[in-house]
N, C-alpha and C positions, 0 to 999 in steps of 0.2 A: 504493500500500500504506500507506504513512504518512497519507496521508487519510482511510484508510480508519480504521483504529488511532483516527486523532482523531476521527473521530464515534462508531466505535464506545465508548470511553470518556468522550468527553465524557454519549455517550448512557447508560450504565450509572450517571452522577452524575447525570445530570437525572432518571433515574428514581428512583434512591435517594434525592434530593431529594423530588421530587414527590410519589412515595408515602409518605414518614415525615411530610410538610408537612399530604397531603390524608388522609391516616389519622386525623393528630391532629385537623384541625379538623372531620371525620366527627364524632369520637366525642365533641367536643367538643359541636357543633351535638347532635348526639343525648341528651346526657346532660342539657343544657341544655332542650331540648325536652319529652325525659322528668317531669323536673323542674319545666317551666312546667305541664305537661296537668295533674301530681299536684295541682300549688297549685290551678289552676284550675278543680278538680273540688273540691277542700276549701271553695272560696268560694264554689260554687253551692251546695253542701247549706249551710254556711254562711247563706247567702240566704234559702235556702226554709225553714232552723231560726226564723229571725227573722219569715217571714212565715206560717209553722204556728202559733207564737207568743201575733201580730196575732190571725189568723181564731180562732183557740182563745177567745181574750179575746175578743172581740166578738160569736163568735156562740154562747157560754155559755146567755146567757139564751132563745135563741132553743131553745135545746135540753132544759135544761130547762124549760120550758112547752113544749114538742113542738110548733114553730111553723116545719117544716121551707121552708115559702115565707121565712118572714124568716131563717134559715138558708141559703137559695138565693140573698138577696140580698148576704147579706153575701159573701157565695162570688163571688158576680159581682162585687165590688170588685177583683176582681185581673185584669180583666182590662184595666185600665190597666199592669202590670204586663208589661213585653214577656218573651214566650218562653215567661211560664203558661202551660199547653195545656189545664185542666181541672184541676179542683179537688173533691173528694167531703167528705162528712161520715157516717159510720157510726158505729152504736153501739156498746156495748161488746162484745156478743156479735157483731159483724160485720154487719150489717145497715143497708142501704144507707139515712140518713136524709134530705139533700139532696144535690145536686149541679149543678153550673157547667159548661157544654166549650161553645168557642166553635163557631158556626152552622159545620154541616156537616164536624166533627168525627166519628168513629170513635168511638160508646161505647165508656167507659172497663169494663174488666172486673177486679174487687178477686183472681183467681184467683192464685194466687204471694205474695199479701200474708197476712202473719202478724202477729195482733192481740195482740204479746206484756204489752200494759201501756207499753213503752218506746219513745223514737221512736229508728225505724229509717230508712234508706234504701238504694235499690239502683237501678244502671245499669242499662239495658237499652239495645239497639243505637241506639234512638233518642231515650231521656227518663230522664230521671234519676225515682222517685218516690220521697218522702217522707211519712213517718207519723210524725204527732206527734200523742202523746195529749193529750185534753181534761181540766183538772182545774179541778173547781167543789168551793169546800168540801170541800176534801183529797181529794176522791171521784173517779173515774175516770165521765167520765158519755159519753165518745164519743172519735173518734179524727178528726186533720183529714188527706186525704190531697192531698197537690200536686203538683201533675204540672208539667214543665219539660220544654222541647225542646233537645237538645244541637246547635244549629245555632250557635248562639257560639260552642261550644267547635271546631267543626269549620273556621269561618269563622279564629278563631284557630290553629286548625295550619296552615290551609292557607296565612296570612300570615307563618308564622313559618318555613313550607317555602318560600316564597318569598324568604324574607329570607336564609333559610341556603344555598339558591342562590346567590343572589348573592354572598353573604361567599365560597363557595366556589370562583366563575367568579372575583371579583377577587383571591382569596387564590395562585388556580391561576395565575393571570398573576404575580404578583408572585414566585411561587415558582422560574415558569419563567426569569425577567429574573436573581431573584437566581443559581440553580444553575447561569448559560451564561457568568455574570462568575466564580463559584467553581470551576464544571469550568474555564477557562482558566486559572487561577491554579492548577490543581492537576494540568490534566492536561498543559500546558506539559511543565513538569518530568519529567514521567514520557514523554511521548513522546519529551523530546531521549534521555533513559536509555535509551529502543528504540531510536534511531535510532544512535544509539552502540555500545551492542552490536551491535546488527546489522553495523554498517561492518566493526568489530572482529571479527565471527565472517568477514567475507566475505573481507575485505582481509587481516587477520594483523597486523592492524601495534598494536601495543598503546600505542603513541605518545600514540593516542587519549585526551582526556580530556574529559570531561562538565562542564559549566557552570552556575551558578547554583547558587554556595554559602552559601545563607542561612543563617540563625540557630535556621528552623524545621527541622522532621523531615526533612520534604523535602529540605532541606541538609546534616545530619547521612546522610540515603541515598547522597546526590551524594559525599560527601568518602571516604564508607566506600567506595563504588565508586572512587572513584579510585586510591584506597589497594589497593583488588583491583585494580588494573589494575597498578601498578606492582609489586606482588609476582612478578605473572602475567608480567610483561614483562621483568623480572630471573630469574625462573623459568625461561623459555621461552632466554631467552638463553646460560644454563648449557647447559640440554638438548640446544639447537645443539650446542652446545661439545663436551658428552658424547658428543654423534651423532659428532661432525666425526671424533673419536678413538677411537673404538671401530671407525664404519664404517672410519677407516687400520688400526685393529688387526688386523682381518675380513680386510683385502685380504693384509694381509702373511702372516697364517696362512692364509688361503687359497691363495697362490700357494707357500707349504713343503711344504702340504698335497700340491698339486697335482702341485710336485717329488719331493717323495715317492711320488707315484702312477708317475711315469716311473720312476722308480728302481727301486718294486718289478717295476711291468711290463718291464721293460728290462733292470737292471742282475740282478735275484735272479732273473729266469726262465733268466735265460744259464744260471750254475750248476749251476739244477736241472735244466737238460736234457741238461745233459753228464753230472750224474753220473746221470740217468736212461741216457740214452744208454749210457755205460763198463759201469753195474750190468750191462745189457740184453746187450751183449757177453761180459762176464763171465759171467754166466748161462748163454749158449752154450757159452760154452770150458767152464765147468764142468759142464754139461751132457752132453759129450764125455768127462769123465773120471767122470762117476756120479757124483759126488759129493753126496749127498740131505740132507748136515746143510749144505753151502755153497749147494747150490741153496734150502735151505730160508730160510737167511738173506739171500740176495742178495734172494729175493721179497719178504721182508716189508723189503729197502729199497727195493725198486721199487713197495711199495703206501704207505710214509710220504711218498715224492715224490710220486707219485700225489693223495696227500693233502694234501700242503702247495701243490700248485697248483694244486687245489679251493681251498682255504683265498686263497690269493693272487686266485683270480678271486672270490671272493664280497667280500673286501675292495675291490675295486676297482671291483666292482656297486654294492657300498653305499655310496662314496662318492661314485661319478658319480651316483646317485639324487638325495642332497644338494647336486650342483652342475648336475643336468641343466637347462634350459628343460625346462619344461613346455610340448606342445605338446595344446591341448585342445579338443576336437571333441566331437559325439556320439556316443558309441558303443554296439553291440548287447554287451552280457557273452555272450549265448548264443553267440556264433558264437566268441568269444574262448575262453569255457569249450571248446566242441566240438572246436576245434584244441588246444588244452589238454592233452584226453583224447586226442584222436589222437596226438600225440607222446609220452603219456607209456604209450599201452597196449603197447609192446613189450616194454617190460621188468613187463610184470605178465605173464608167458605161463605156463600152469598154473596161476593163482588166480582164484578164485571171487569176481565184484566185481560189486556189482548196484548202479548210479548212478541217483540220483534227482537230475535237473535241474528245477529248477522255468523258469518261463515269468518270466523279469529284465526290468524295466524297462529304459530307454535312461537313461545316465547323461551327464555331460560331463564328459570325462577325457582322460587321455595313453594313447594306446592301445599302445604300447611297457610302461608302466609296469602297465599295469592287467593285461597279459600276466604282469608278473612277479610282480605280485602271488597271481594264481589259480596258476601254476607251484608255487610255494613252498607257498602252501595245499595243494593237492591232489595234491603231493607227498610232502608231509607225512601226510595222512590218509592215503595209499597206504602208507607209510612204518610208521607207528604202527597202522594193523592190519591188518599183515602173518598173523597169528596168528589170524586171524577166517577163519571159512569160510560165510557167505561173506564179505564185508566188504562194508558196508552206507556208503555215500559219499552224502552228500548235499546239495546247493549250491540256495537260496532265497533270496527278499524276505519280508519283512514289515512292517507298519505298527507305529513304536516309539512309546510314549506321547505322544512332542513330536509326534505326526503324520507325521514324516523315515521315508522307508525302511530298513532295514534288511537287510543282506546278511550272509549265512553260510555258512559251510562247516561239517558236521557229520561225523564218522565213529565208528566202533563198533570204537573201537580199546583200546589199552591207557589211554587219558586221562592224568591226573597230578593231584600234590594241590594243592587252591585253596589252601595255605598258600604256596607259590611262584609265587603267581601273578605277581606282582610280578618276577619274575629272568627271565621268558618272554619278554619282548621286546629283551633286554638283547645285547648285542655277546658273543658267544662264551659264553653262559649257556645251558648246559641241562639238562633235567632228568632225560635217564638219560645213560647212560655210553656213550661209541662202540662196545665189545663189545657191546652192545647192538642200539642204531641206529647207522648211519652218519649224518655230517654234521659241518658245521662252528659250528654256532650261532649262524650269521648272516643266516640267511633271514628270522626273523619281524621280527628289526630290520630288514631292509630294509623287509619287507611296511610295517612301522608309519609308517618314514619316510614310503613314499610316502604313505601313507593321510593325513597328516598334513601332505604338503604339497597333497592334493587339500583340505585346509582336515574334514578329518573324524579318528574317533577307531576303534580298536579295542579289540576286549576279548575275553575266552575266559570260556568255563563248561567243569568237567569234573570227573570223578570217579577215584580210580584203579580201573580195568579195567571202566569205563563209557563208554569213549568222550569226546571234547573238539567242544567246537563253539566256534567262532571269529566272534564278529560286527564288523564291520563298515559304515560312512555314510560318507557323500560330501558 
């Protein structure tokens, strides 16, 4: 892996090298190039201005006295002149008076030439032609045209593309020599920094310290890193500390807690079953003597115990939930919900309840827990619309924005308002009054617990006398 790191960055410098190295001397070679062809196209017309000139002067007289043979000859003098291709003389109305092209030559054709009075010239893909007018006695008496082949000029790029080859093949080597001594010197440093960190992320030991503290950037990185190591390492060491003491605080409240829990199960069940018990006898004796205001009150002490050891079992649900193992497998919800509903349709007998189960993914779960979860759910909906005929139950999956399923319970019951929504999942919080519903307002805190230790969240929507829906993830 570390070998790998080092070529892969020494390779990311020798490219960065290479190409800022071989860009420059591109546009360098180029600009230079540009620049020669421009010169070297100025000195050929240059050339042919000086030798329009010459023939202007010399074959003057031949022109006027209309002696276009001695006109032809002075024309043939150029071609000691290398690269001349042909040479013409016309008048001033354009009309073709002598002319020169060497043996087996392409007649020259004056079509594209314009006889403005002034010399002109223009490139074409193979010759440069120039026109320079004739002046005798201030007078315009004819025009000299010369023709040049651009094989100098072509014979020049192509030695100058060779030259800049070359500069480039020896520039490219030298760039590479220099960028494999600069990436070591550069990337050195940066791989001990990976190899450091990494040890550091694997091992935990913050001991670790990085080397090679120059004077350059490089070094001023190196020192600042080590400086984070020992923050991080006096950090880390606190946190222990924090852990060590907190985790003995946990145990110690955990095992009061715990004794607390025998206590209530143990010590406060005795009580209430005596005085359940005594009420119960009492109840009969007083039963025996009619007494309908004592029997009235003994009842309603035999439904506050009743009630206080609902109350005592949901406390001791909810807090075995927060100390159970988790025992977790895959499970089907369907078959979980189905036994759900079986236990709990006895006591709905004379109500109108029309269940809509949807078709639940397999989740991985505690299947004890996840029992208690749907219990309290769809007790609750059973519960809350009581007052519905028929009451409309509903349990589903869906796909929530992050992609994750989502689970629901819905019902068409009395609902409650979203300004409390916040006090719903709370230890003994809830939102209508026992004359109401029955219960102890411990159920949806449990539900949450567990939901929250399967590493997911809960939440409710609901209206009042619209019904509440409860979602839930895993």
């Amino acid at each position: 892996m570390s070998a790998f790191k080092d070529y892969s960055i020494r390779k990311k410098l020798m490219v960065m090298s290479l190409g800022a190295t071989t860009g420059a001397l591109v546009l360098a070679c180029g600009a230079f190039m540009v620049y020669d062809a421009i010169v070297y196209r100025a000195g050929l017309v240059s050339n042919l201005s000086t030798l329009g000139e010459i023939i202007s002067s010399n074959a003057a007289s031949s022109v006027v006295f209309n002696d276009p043979a001695s006109a032809a000859k002075t024309l043939a003098s150029l071609k000691a002149r290398l690269g001349i291709i042909g040479a013409d003389i016309y008048t001033p109305e354009g009309s073709l008076f002598a002319s020169w092209e060497p043996a087996g030559s392409v007649p020259f054709s004056s079509t594209g030439i314009v006889f403005t009075g002034s010399e002109t010239h223009r490139f074409s893909q193979d010759a440069l032609i120039l026109l320079h007018p004739m002046i005798f006695d201030k007078a315009l008496i004819g025009y000299v045209v010369i023709r040049s082949d651009l094989s100098s000029l072509k014979k020049r790029f192509k030695r100058y593309t060779g030259i800049t080859a070359g500069v480039l093949i020896v520039s490219f080597i030298v760039a590479v020599l220099i960028s494999l001594q600069v990436g070591r010197k550069i990337s050195a440093p940066i791989l001990h920094l990976v190899e450091v960190a990494q040890a550091i992320s694997e091992k935990k030991d913050y001991s670790v310290r990085a080397k090679g503290e120059g004077p350059d950037e490089l070094g001023v990185l190196i020192r600042t890193f080590n400086a984070m190591l020992t923050e991080i390492g006096r950090l880390n060491s606190e946190l222990e500390q924090k852990v060590v003491e907190r985790t003995a605080q946990l145990t110690a409240v955990n095992k009061e807690l715990e004794a607390f829990s025998y206590s209530v199960s143990h010590d406060l069940r005795a009580p209430l079953r005596h005085i359940g018990g005594f009420t119960d006898l009492l109840l009969k004796n007083v039963a025996l003597q009619e007494n309908a205001v004592a029997r009235r009150y003994l009842s309603m002490v035999i439904d506050s115990v009743r009630q206080m050891g609902a109350l005592i079992d949901d406390l001791l649900s909810f807090s075995r939930m927060g100390r159970s193992e988790l025992m977790k497998g895959r499970l089907d919800l369907n078959d979980i919900i189905q036994n759900v509903i079986a236990e709990l349709t006895p006591g709905t007998e004379g109500r109108a309840i029309e269940w809509k189960i949807g078709d639940l993914p397999e989740i991985h779960g505690d299947t004890a827990m996840m029992r208690v979860v749907f219990v309290n759910l769809l007790s609750n909906a059973l519960k809350y619309s009581r007052g519905r005929n028929p009451a409309v139950i509903e349990v589903g999956s869906e796909r929530g924005p992050d992609g994750k399923t989502v689970f629901f319970v819905r019902d068409n019951g009395v609902g409650f308002d979203m300004k409390y929504v916040d006090k719903l999942f709370g230890v003994f919080q809830r939102l209508h009054t026992v004359d109401e519903f029955e219960g102890t307002g411990i159920g949806l805190a449990t539900v949450r617990r567990i939901i929250q230790r399967h590493e997911g969240r809960i939440w409710a929507q609901a209206a009042v006398d619209q019904g509440a829906t409860f979602y839930f993830t895993f």
